[in-house]
C-alpha positions as CSV (number, residue, x, y, z in Angstrom):
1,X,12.1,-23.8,11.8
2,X,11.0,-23.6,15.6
3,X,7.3,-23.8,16.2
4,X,7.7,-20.5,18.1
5,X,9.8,-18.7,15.2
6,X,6.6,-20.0,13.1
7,X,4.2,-18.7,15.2
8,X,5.6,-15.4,15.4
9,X,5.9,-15.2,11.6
10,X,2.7,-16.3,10.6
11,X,1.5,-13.6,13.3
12,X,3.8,-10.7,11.5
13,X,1.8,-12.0,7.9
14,X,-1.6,-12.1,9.5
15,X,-1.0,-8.3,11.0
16,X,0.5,-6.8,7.6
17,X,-2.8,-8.3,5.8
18,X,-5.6,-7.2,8.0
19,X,-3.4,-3.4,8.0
20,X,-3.9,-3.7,4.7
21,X,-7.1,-4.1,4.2
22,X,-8.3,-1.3,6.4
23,X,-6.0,1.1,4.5
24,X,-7.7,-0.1,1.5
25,X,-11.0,0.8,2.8
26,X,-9.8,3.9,4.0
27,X,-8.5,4.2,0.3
28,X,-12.0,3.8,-1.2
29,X,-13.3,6.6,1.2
30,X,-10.8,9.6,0.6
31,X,-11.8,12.7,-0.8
32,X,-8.6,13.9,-1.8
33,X,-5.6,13.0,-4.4
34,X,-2.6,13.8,-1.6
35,X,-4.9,11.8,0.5
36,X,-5.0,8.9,-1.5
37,X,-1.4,9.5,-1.9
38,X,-0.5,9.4,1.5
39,X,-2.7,6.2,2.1
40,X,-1.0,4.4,-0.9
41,X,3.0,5.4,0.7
42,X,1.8,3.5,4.1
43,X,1.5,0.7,2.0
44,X,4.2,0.7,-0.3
45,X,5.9,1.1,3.3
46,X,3.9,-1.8,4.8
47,X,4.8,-4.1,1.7
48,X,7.0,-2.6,-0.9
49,X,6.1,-5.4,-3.3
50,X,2.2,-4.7,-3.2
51,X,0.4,-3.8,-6.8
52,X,0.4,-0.3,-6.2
53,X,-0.1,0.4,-10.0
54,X,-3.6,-1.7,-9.9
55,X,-4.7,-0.2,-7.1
56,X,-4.6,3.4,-8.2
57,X,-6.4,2.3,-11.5
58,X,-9.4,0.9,-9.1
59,X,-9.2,4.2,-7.7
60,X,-12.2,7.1,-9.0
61,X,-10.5,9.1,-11.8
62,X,-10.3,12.8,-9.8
63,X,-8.5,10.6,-6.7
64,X,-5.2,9.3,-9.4
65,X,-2.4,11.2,-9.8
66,X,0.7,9.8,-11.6
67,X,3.0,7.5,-9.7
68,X,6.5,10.1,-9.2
69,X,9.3,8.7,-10.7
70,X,11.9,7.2,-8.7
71,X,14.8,6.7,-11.1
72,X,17.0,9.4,-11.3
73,X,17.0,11.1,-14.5
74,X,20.1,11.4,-17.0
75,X,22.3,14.1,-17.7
C-alpha cells in the first residue's frame, strides 16, 4: 500500500472515531427517546458494525426504546 493511500486511510479512521465520540457525548446529554434515537442512526450510519445494543443499555432507562426490527416478518 502507498504511503499516501495509508495516510488518507488512517485519516478517514481517526475522523470516524473522534465523530464518534462526540455523538456519544451528545448521547449522554439527550432528554428525549427519539432523540437518542436519532443520535444512535448517525452512528449505525457512521459505522454499521458499532455495539449499538450496549450502548442503549448504558443509556438512563426513560431514554431506551426497543431497537425496530429489521427482518421482514413471515407470512
Amino acid at each position: 500500500m502507498a504511503y499516501i493511500e495509508r495516510k488518507n486511510e488512517l485519516k478517514r479512521r481517526r475522523h470516524r472515531r473522534w465523530k464518534i465520540r462526540k455523538l456519544r457525548a451528545k448521547l449522554l446529554q439527550c432528554k428525549e427517546p427519539t432523540e437518542a434515537e436519532a443520535i444512535l442512526q448517525k452512528i449505525k450510519k457512521l459505522s454499521p458494525l458499532y455495539p449499538l445494543d450496549w450502548l442503549r443499555e448504558q443509556l438512563p432507562p426513560q431514554l431506551r426504546q426497543p431497537a425496530a426490527s429489521t427482518q421482514p416478518t413471515k407470512k
